[in-house]
BADOTI-844749 format. One record per residue (C-alpha): chain; z, x, y. Coordinates in nm, 2 decimals. Example, Ala and Ser with C-alpha at 12.3 -4.5 7.8 and 13.67 -1.06 7.14 Angstrom:
BADOTI-844749
('A',(0.78,1.23,-0.45))
('A',(0.71,1.37,-0.11))
//
This chain:
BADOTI-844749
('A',(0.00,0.00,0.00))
('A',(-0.06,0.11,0.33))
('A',(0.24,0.13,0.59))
('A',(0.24,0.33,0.95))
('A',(0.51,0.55,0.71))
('A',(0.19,0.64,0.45))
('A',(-0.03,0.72,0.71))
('A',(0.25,0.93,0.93))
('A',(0.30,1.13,0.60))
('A',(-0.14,1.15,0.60))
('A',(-0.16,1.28,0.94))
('A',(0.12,1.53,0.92))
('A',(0.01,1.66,0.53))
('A',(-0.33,1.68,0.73))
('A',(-0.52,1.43,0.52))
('A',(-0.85,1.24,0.64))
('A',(-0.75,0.88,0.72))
('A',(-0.93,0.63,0.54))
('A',(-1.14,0.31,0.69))
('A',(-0.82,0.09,0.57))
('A',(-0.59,0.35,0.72))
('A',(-0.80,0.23,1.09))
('A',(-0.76,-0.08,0.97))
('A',(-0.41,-0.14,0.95))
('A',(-0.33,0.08,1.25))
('A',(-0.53,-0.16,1.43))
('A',(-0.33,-0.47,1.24))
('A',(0.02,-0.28,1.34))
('A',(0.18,-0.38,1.69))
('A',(0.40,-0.07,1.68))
('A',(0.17,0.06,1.95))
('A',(0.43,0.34,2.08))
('A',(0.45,0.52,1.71))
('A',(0.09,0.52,1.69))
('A',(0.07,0.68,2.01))
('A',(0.33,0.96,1.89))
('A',(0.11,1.02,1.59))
('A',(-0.23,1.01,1.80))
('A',(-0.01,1.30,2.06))
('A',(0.09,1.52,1.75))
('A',(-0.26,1.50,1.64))
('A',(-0.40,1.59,2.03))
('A',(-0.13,1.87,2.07))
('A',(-0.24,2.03,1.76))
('A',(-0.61,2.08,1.82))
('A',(-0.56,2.09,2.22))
('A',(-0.21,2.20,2.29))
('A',(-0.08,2.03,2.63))
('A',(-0.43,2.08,2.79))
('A',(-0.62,1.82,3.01))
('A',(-0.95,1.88,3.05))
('A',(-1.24,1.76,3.30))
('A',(-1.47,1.90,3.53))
('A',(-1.65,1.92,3.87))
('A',(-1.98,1.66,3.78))
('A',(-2.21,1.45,3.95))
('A',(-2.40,1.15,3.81))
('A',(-2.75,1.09,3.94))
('A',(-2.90,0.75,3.77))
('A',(-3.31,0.80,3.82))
('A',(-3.39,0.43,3.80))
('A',(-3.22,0.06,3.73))
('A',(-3.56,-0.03,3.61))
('A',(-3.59,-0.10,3.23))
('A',(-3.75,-0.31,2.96))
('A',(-3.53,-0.31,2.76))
('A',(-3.22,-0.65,2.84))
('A',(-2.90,-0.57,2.66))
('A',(-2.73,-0.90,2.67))
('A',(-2.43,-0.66,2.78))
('A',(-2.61,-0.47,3.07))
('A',(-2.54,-0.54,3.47))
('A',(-2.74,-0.22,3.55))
('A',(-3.14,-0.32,3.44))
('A',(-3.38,-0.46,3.66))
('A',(-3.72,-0.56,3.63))
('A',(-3.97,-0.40,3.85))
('A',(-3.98,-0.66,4.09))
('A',(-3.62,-0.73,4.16))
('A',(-3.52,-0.72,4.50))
('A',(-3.28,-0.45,4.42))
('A',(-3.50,-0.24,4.17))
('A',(-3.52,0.10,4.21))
('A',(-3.68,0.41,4.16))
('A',(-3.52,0.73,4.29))
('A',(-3.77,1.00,4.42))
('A',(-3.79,1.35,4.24))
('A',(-3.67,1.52,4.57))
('A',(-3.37,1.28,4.63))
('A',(-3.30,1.36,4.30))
('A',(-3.26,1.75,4.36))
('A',(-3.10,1.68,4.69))
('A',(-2.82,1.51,4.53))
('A',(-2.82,1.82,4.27))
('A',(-2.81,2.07,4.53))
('A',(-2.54,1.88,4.70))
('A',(-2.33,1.85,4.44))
('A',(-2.35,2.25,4.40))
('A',(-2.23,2.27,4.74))
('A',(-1.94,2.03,4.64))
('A',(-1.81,2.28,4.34))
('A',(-2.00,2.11,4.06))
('A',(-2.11,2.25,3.76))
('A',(-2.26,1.96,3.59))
('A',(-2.54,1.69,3.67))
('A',(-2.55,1.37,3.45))
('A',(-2.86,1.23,3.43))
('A',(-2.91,0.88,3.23))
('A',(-3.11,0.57,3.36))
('A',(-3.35,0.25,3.25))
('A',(-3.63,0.24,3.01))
('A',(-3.88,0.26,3.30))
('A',(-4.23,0.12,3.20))
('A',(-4.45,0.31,3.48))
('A',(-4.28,0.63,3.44))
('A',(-4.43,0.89,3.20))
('A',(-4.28,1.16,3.00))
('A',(-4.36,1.43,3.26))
('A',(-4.21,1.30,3.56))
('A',(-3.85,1.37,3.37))
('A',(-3.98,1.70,3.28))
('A',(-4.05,1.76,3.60))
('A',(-3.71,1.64,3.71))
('A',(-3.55,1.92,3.50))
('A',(-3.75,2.18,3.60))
('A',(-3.70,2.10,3.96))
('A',(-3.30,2.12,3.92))
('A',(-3.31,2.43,3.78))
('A',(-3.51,2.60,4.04))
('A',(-3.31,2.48,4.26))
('A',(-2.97,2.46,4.16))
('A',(-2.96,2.68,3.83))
('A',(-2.62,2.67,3.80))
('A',(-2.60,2.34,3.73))
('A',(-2.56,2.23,3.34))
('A',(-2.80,1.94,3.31))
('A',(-2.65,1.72,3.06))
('A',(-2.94,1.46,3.06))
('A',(-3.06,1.15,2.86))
('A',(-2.94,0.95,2.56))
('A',(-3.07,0.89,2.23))
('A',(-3.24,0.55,2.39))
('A',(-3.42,0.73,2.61))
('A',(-3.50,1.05,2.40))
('A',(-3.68,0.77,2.16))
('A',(-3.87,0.60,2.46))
('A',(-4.02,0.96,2.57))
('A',(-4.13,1.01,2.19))
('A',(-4.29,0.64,2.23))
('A',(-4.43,0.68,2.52))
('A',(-4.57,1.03,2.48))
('A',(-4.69,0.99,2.11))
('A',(-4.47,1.26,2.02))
('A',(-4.20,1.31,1.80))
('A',(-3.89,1.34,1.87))
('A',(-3.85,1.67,1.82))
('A',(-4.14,1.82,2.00))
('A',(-3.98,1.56,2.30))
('A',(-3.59,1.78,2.25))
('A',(-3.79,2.11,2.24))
('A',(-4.01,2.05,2.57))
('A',(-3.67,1.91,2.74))
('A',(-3.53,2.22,2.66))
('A',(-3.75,2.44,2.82))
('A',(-3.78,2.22,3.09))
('A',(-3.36,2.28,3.14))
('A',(-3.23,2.05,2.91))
('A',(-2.85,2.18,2.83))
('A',(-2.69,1.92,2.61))
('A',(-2.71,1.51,2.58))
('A',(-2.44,1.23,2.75))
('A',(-2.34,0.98,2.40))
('A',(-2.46,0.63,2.55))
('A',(-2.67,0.38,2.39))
('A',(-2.47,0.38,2.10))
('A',(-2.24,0.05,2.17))
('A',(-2.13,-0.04,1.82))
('A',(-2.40,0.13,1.54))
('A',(-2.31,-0.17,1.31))
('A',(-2.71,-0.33,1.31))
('A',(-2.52,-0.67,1.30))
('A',(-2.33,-0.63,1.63))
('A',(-2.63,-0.49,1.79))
('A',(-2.85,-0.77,1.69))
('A',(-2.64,-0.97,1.89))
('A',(-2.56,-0.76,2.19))
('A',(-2.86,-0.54,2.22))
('A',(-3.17,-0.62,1.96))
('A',(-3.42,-0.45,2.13))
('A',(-3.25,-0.10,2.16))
('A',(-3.33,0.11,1.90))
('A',(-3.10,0.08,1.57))
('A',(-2.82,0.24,1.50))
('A',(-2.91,0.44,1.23))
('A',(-3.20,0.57,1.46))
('A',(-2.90,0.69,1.75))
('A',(-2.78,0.89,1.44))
('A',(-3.09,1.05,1.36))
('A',(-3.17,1.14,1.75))
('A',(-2.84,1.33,1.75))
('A',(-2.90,1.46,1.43))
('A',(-3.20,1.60,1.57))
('A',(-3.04,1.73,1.87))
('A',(-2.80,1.90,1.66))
('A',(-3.07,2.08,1.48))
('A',(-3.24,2.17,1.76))
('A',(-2.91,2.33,1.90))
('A',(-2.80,2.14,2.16))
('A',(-2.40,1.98,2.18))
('A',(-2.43,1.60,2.24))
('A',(-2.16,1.35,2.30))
('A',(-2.09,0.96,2.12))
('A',(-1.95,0.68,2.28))
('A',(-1.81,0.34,2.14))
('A',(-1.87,-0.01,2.36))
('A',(-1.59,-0.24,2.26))
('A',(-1.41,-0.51,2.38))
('A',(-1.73,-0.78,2.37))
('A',(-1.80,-0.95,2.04))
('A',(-1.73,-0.67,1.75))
('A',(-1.42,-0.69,1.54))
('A',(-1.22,-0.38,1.50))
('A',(-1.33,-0.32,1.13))
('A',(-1.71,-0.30,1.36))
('A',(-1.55,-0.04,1.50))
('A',(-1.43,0.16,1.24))
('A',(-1.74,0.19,1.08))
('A',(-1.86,0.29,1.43))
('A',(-1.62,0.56,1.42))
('A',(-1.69,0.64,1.02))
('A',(-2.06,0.66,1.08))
('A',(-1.99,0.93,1.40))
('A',(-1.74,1.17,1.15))
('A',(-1.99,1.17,0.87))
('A',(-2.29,1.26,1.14))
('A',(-2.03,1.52,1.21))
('A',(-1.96,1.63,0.91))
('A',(-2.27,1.73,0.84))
('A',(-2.43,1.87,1.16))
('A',(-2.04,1.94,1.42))
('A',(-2.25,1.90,1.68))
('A',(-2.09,1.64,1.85))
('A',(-1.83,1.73,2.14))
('A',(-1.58,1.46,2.24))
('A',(-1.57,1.08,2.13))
('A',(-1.56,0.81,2.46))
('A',(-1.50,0.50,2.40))
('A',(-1.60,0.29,2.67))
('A',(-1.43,-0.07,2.80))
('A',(-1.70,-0.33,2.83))
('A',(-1.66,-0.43,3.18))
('A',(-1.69,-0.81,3.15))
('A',(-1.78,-0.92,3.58))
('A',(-2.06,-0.89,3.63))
('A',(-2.20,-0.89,3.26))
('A',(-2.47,-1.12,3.17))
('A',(-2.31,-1.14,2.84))
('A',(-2.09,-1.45,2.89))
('A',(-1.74,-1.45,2.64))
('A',(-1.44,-1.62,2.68))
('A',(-1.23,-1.30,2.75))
('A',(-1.16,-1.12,3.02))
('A',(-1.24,-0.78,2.88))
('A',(-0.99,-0.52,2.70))
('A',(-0.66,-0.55,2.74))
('A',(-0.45,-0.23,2.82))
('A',(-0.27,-0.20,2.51))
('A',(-0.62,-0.24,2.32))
('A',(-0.75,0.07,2.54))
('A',(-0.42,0.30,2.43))
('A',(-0.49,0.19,2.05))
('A',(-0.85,0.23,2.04))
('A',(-0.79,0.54,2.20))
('A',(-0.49,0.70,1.96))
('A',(-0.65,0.54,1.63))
('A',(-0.98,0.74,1.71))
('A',(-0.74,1.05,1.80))
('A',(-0.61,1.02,1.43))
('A',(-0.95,0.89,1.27))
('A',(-1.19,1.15,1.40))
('A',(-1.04,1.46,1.27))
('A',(-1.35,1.62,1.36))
('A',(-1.41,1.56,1.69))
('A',(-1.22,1.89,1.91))
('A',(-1.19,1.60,2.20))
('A',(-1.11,1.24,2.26))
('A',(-1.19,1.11,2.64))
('A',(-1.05,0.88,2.85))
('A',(-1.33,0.72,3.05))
('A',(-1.08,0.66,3.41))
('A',(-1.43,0.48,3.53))
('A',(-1.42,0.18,3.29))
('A',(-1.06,0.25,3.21))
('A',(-0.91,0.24,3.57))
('A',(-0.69,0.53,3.67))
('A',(-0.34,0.40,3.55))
('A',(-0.43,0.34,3.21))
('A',(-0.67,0.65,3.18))
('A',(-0.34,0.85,3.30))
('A',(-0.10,0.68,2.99))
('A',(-0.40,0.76,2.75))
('A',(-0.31,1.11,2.77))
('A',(0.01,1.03,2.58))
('A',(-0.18,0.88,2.32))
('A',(-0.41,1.15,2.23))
('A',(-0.66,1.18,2.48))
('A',(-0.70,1.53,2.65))
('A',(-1.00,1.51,2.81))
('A',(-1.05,1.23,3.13))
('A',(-1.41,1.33,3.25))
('A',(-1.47,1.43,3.59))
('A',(-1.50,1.39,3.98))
('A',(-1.81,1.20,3.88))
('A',(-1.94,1.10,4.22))
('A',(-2.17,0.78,4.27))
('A',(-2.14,0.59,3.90))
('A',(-2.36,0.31,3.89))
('A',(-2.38,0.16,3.57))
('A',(-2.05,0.05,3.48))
('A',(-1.94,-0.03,3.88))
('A',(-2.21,-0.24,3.87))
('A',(-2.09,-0.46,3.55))
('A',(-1.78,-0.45,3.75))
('A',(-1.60,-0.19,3.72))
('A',(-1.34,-0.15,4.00))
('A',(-1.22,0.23,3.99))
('A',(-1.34,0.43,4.30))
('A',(-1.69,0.60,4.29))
('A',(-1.54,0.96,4.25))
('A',(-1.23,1.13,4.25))
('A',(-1.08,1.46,4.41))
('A',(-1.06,1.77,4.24))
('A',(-0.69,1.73,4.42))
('A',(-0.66,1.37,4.29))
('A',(-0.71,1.44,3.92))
('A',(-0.52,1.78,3.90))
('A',(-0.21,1.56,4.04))
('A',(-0.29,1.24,3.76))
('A',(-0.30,1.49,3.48))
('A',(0.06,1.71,3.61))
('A',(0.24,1.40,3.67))
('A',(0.19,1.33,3.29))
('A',(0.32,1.66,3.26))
('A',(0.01,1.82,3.06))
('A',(-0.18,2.12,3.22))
('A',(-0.50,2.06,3.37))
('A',(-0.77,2.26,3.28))
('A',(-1.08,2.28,3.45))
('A',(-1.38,2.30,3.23))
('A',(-1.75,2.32,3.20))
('A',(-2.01,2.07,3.01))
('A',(-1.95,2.28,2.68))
('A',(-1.56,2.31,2.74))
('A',(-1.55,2.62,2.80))
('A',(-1.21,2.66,3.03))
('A',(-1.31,2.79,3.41))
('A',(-0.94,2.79,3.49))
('A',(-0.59,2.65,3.50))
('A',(-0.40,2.46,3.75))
//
């Protein structure tokens, strides 16, 4: 039988948890003992670092073709309040954030149907003439498959030009819940899940670090979510490519995708957060999003296993507009003091973690 004592005993012996294990943390209300186990498990890979870094995210276009019953962001071309950012606004905002102490730029946007292949190759190349020491973390697996489509390439000769165009490693979206039944309901035109793996898969092999996210809190159940998370640890498994887990609250507002909830609750944040702390054993880092999650809760998380809570960001646009109602950035200053109050030791780091330096 499964109690929170057998799987205590589990995490400490440092056994795998099982898909029941997830499961009956989930069931259990004991939410503080979880947390405890989720901290011991963070403290033991990460010590009492916090990580983040100085990052800027520049979304190209709102434009897509794809309608994710989910999605506040995507616009048809002839919405009032389409858009299409220019190539040189683009690197303006890179160079700026340069001047601003970043070292990242985080590129992800619509499915745009004009736009070929070589305009975001050109994009890359641009940023890294001129501002080459940004990381360019760029593209998910959604849009890695739409260049492929849209090109008649493969995928991998897509991975390989982005590459040399700058490409440094790939953000984790697109991959709301991989179970094909949830995404038949939330988003059945996006490509499958088993198709996010493979992308990944292939970014792996082609050497680049890439990131997974989880989009709960709509209309999976947690065993949806477990799988989620049991699909990403055997992807890593095989190929460790995969940096930090982010599971990501679906911001309800403004969301076309009409439930009767209100969105996660608080203590379902701090669970999903600590049960993927103790699931995936082979993930180095577990992020708190403060963006969807809101400062407060995003601080708490990092006594439930989280040690890693993002960046400065600067200028979000996706989830702010489903609703989102965190600031559009924060301070270097501001996240430094979030992270010491909670008595952990800030550490700022670059796209691949690699520590810059200590506060």
């Amino acid at each position: 039988m499964t109690t929170l004592a057998t799987i205590k005993a589990k995490v400490h012996a440092g056994e795998r948890l099982s898909e029941a294990d997830a499961l009956a943390l989930y069931a259990s209300n004991d939410l503080l003992t979880i947390g405890e186990l989720a901290a011991w498990a963070n403290e033991r890979k990460n010590g009492a670092n916090v990580y983040f870094n100085v990052n800027r995210h520049i979304n190209p276009t709102n434009v897509c073709v794809n309608r994710c019953a989910f999605c506040a962001f995507s616009r048809t071309a002839e919405a009032d309040d389409a858009y299409t950012l220019a190539l040189d606004q683009m690197v303006g905002r890179a160079v700026e954030a340069v001047g601003q102490g970043a070292t990242e730029v985080h590129l992800v946007g619509g499915l745009h149907p004009d736009l070929p292949f070589a305009f975001y190759l050109e994009l890359l190349q641009d940023i890294r003439k001129n501002a080459p020491s940004l990381h360019i973390k760029a593209f998910t697996a959604v849009e890695i498959d739409y260049f492929a489509r849209i090109s008649g390439q493969t995928v991998e000769q897509v991975l390989a030009q982005l590459i040399e165009a700058g490409l440094g490693s790939m953000p984790g979206g697109g991959a709301e819940i991989l179970v094909e039944e949830v995404r038949q309901k939330i988003c059945p035109e996006k490509i499958s899940g088993q198709r996010w793996l493979e992308v990944h898969r292939l970014a792996h092999q082609a050497g680049l670090k890439t990131n997974a996210t989880m989009l709960y809190g709509h209309v999976e159940g947690v065993a949806d979510r477990v799988r989620h998370m049991a699909l990403l640890r055997e992807l890593q498994d095989q190929t460790g490519g995969f940096q930090v887990f982010i599971p990501l609250a679906w911001q309800p507002e403004n969301s076309p995708l009409k439930l009767d909830t209100k969105g996660t609750s608080g203590l379902d944040d701090l669970k999903t957060l600590a049960i993927a702390r103790l699931f995936l054993d082979n993930f180095q880092h577990i992020k708190a999003y403060w963006i969807m999650l809101g400062e407060k809760i995003a601080q708490v998380a990092l006594a439930f296993g989280v040690d890693d809570l993002d960046g400065t960001v600067v200028e979000e646009k996706i989830g702010h507009d489903a609703g989102a109602a965190s600031p559009q950035s924060l301070t270097l200053e501001r996240l430094i003091r979030l992270i010491r109050i909670a008595g952990k030791t800030p550490v700022e780091r670059d796209t691949l973690y690699n520590p810059l330096r200590s506060f």
